[in-house]
C-alpha positions as MATLAB code, in Angstrom:
seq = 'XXXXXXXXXXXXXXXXXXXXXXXXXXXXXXXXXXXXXXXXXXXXXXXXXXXXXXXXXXXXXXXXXXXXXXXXXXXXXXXXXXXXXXXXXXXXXXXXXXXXXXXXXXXXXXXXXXXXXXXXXXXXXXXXXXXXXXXXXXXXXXXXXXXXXXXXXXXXXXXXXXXXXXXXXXXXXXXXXXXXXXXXXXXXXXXXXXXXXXXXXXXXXXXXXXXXXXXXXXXXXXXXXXXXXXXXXXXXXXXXXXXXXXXXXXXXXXXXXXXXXXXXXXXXXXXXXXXXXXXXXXXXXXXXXXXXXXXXXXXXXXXXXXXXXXXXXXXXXXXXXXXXXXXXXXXXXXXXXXXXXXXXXXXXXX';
ca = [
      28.334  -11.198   -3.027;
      31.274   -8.314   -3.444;
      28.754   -6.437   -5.444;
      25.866   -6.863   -2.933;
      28.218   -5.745   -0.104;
      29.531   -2.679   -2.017;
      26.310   -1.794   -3.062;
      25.131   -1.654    0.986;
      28.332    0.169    2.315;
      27.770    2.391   -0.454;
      23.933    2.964    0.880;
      25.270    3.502    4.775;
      27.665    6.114    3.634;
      25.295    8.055    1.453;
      22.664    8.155    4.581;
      25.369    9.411    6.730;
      23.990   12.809    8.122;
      20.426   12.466    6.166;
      19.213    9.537    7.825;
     -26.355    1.659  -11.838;
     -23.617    5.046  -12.870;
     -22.314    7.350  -10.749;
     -23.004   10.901  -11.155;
     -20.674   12.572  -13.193;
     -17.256   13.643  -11.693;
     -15.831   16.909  -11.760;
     -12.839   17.758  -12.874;
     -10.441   19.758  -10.034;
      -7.901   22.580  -10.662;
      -4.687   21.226  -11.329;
      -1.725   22.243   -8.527;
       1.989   21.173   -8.911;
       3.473   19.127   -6.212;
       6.064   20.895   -4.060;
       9.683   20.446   -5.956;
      12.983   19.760   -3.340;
      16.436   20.732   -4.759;
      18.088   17.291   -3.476;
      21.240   15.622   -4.735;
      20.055   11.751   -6.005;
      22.545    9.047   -6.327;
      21.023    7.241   -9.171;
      22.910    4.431   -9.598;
      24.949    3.181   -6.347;
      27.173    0.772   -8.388;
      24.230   -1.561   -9.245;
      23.694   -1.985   -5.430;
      20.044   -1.414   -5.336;
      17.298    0.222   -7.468;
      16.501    3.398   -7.372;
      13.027    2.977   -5.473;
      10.628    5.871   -4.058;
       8.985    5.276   -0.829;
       5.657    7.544   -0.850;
       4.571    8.217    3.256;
       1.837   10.038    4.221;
       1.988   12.683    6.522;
      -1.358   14.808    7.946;
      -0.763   17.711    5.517;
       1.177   15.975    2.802;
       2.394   12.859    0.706;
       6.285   12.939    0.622;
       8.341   11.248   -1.725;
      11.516    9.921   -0.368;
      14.321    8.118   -1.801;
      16.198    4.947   -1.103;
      19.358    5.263   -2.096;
      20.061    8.832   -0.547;
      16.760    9.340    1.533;
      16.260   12.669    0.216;
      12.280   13.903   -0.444;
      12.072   14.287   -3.922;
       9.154   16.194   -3.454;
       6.074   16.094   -1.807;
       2.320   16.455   -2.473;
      -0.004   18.642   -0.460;
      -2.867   17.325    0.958;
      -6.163   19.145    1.698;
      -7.625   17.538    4.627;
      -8.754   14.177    6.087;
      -7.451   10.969    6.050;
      -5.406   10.243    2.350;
      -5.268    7.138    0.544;
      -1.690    6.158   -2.236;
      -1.171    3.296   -4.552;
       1.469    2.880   -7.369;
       0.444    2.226  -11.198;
       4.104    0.113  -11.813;
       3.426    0.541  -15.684;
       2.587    3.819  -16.468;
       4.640    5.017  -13.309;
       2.207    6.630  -11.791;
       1.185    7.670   -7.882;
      -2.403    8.435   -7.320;
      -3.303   10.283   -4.224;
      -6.957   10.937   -2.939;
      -8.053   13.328   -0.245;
     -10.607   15.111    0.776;
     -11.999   18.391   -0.129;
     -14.809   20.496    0.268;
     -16.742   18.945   -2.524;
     -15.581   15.549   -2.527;
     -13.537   13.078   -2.772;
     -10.425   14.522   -4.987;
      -8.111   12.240   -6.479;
      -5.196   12.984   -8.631;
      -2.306   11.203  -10.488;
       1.340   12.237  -10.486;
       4.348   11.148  -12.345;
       6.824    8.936   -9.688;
       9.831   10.329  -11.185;
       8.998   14.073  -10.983;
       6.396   14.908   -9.146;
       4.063   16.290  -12.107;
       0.223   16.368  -11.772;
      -1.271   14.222  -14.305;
      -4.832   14.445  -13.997;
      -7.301   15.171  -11.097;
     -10.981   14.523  -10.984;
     -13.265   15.003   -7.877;
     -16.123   12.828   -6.908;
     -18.583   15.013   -5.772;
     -20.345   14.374   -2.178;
     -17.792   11.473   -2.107;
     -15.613   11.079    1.171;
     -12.722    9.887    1.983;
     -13.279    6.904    4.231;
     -11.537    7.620    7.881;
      -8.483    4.651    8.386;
      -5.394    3.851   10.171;
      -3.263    2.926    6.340;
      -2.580    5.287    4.078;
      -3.198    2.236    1.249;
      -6.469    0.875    2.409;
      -9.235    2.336    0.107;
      -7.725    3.147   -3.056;
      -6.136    0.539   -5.230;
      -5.020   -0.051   -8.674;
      -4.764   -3.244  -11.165;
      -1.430   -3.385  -12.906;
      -2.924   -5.757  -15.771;
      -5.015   -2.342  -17.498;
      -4.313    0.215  -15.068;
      -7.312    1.014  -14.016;
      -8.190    2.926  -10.679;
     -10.359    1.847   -8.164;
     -11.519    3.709   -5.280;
     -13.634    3.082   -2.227;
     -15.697    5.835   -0.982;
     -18.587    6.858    1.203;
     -21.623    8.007   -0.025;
     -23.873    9.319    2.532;
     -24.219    6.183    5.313;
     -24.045    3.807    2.510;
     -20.155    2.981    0.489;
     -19.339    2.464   -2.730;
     -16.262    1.337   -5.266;
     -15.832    3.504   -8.141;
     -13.922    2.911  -11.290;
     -11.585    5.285  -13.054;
      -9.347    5.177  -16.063;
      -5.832    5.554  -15.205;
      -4.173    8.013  -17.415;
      -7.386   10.381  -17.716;
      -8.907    9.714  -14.409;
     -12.162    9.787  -16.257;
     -15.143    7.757  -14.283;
     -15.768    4.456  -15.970;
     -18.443    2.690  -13.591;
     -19.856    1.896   -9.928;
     -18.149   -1.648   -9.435;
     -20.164   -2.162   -6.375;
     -22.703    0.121   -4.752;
     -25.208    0.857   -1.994;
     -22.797   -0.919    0.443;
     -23.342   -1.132    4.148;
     -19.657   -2.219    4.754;
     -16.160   -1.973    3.255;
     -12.598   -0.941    4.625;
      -9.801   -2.230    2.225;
     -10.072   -2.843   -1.676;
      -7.493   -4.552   -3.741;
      -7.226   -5.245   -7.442;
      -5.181   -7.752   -9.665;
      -5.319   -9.424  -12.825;
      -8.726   -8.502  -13.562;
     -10.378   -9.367  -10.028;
     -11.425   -6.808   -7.569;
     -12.165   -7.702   -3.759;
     -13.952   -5.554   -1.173;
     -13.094   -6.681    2.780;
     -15.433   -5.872    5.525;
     -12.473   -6.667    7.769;
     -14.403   -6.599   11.704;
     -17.135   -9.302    9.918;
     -14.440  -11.258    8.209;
     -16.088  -10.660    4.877;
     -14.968  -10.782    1.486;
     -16.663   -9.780   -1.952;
     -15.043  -10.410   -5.129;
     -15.908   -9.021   -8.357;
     -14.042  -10.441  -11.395;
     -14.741  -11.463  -15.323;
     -16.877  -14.008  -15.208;
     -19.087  -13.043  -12.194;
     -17.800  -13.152   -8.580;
     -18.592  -14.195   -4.931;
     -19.355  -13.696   -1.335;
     -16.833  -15.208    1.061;
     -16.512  -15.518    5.312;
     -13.502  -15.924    7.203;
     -14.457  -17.437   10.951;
     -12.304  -14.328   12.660;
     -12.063  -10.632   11.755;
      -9.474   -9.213    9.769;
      -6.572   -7.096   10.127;
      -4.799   -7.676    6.960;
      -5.101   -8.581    3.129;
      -2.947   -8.382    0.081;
      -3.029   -9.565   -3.650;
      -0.284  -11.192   -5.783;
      -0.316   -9.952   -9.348;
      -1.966  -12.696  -10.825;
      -5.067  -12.511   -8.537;
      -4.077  -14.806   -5.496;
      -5.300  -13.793   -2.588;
      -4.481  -13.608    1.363;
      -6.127  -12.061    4.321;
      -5.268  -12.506    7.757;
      -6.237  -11.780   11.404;
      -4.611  -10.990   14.559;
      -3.742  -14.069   15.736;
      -2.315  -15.026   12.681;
      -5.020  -17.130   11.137;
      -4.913  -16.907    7.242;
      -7.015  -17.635    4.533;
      -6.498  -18.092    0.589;
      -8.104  -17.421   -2.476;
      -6.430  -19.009   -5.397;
      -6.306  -17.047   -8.958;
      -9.615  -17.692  -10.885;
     -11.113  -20.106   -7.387;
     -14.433  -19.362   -6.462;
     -14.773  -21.998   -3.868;
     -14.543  -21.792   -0.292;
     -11.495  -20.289    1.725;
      -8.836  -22.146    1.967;
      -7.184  -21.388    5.666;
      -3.435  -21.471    6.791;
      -2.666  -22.346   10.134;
       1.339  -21.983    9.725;
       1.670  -18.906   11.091;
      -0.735  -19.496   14.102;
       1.116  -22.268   15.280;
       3.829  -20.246   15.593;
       1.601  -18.277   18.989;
       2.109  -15.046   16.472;
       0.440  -11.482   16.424;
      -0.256  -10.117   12.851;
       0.333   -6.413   12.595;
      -2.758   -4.519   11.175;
      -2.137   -4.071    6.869;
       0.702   -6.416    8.343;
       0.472   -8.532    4.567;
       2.298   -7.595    1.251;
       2.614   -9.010   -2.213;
       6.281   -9.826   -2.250;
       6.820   -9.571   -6.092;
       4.953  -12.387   -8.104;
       5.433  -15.359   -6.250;
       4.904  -14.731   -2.545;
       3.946  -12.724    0.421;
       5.598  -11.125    3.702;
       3.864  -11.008    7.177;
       4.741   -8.316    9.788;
       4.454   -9.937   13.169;
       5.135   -8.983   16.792;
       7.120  -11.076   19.082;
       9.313  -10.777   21.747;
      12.489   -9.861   20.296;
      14.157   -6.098   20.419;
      15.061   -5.339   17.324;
      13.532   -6.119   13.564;
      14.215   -9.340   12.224;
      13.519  -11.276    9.247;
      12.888  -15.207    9.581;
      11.878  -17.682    6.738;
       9.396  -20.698    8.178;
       9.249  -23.639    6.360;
       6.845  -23.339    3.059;
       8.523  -20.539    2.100;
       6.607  -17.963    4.428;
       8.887  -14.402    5.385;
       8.285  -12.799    8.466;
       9.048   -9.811    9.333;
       9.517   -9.431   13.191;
       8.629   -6.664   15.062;
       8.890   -5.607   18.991;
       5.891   -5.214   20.608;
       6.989   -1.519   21.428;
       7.606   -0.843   18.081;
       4.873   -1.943   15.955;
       4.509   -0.358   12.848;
       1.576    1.522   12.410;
      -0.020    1.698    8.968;
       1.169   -1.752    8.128;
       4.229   -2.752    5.675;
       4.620   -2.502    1.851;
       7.441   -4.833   -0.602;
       9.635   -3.877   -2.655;
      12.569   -6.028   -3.108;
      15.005   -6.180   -1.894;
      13.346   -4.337    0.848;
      10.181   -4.071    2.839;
       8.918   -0.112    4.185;
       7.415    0.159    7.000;
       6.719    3.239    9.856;
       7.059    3.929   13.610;
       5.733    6.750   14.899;
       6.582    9.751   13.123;
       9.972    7.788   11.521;
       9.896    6.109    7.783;
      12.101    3.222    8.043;
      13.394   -0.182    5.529;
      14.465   -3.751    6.009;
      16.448   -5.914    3.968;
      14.386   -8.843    3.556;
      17.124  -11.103    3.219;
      20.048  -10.155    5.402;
      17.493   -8.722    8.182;
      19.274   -4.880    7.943;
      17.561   -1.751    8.238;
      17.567    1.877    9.233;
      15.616    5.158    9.395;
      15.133    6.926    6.153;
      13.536    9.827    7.345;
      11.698   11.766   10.439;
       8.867   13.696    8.706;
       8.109   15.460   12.390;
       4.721   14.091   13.190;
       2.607   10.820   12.129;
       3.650    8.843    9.294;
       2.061    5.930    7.597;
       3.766    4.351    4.070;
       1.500    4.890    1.157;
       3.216    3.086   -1.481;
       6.456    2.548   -2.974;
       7.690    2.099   -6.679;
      10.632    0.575   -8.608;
      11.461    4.460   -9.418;
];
């Protein structure tokens, strides 16, 4: 407990004053990200790990850090909406965005910034949406990239190795629908979130599922497990390796709850945390019976973009401010204001 309390004074004084294939891809030319002299504590006594909170900005991808809130760097964007996720293993941040011959994505390395790899998907768009980690995703089990993308009026989920970025394979194609992908442990899930749909795709085969509601929010646990919500708090269940029905949650309903939109998160490998909005005025943290965390939100302050894990904290943003909670003691401040929209892309254990 004397560690855990040095370790957060610590953090409040260092913030003091900083608060069928697809057609062959193409590869992109290669540009560096954008370098920031800072001054990183690295350590902090043990008091937390030295995590980097990715948000998304209209003309860039900024990498700030927890323990001093500095930007590392950033990432410049080209134009459109941009989509982040996190390879944990190979530390990598993957950032696609649109250009004017495609979809481009590229990889970077969390601790420095460094482009990896790029690869464009030609005629490819960026799908337009209000989280910055809705249509790009990434299974930690091979490390394989998956993105969603339009193709003309119809969508598609294409399959890319991480390190090279090379294409592998159309997972799913010629699809009407499709807003949010996820990928775990070998199973891949496409949600047509205003029908309440749900398409998995996973060794073995897959299947077609229906929640009775629309969606605003869905996350995977590590092994596969997983939860989808809507905006009254309804929730339904897919168990690891289940292809049977839905199993729905009523826990949180009960409760006369609002889900936040992307207002789910995998919680490390055991759980997940809900952002709601109730009537309290300030962020707090509650724990339900059943184990359920809830993060509690004013209705004037909803975050937009939805929340993202990683202990001990959860990331969220308000207008144009990038902000963390504790998810046990309930504290949290402003890490940054990037000056105009922000929306939390990912974060990593770097």
């Amino acid at each position: 407990m004397r560690r855990l309390l040095m370790g957060a004074v610590l953090l409040i004084l260092a913030c003091e004053g900083a608060a069928t294939l697809p057609a062959p891809s193409q590869p992109s030319a290669v540009t560096s990200s954008t370098p920031i002299p800072h001054i990183d504590v690295y350590d902090m006594m043990g008091g937390f790990p030295p995590t980097t909170f990715f948000v998304v900005t209209p003309d860039s991808v900024k990498a700030l850090a927890l323990l001093n809130h500095t930007t590392k760097y950033t990432i410049p964007l080209d134009k459109g909406d941009a989509q982040v996720a996190i390879a944990p293993v190979s530390q990598r941040v993957y950032v696609m965005d649109q250009t004017s011959t495609g979809a481009r994505l590229r990889s970077f390395d969390v601790a420095t910034g460094a482009e990896r790899a790029s690869r464009v998907m030609p005629q490819a768009t960026v799908l337009p949406s209000d989280s910055a980690h809705a249509t790009l995703a990434v299974d930690a089990s091979t490390g394989d990239v998956f993105a969603l993308v339009g193709q003309g009026a119809l969508r598609a989920i294409e399959q890319f190795d991480g390190y090279t970025l090379a294409p592998m394979r159309r997972v799913l194609g010629d699809l009407r629908c499709g807003d949010r992908v996820v990928a775990a442990a070998g199973r891949l899930v496409l949600a047509c979130m205003d029908e309440g749909g749900l398409v998995t795709s996973e060794p073995g085969g897959g299947g077609k599922f229906r929640a009775d509601a629309a969606l605003v929010a869905l996350a995977m646990l590590p092994d596969g497990t997983l939860m989808a919500g809507s905006a009254d708090a309804r929730l339904w269940r897919l168990a690891k390796g289940s292809s049977s029905q839905l199993e729905r949650i009523d826990a949180l309903k009960e409760r006369g709850t609002s889900l936040l939109r992307d207002g789910i998160a995998s919680h490390g490998d055991c759980c997940f945390v809900f952002g709601v909005a109730e009537s309290v005025t300030n962020p707090q943290v509650r724990v339900l019976t059943g184990g359920y965390t809830l993060l509690l939100f004013p209705e004037t302050q909803r975050p937009r973009g939805g929340i993202l894990v990683e202990p001990p904290f959860a990331y969220y943003a308000v207008g144009s401010q990038a902000r963390h909670i504790d998810i046990q003691q309930g504290f949290g401040e402003m890490m940054a204001d990037v000056g105009g929209r922000a929306l939390p892309g990912a974060v990593a254990d770097r």
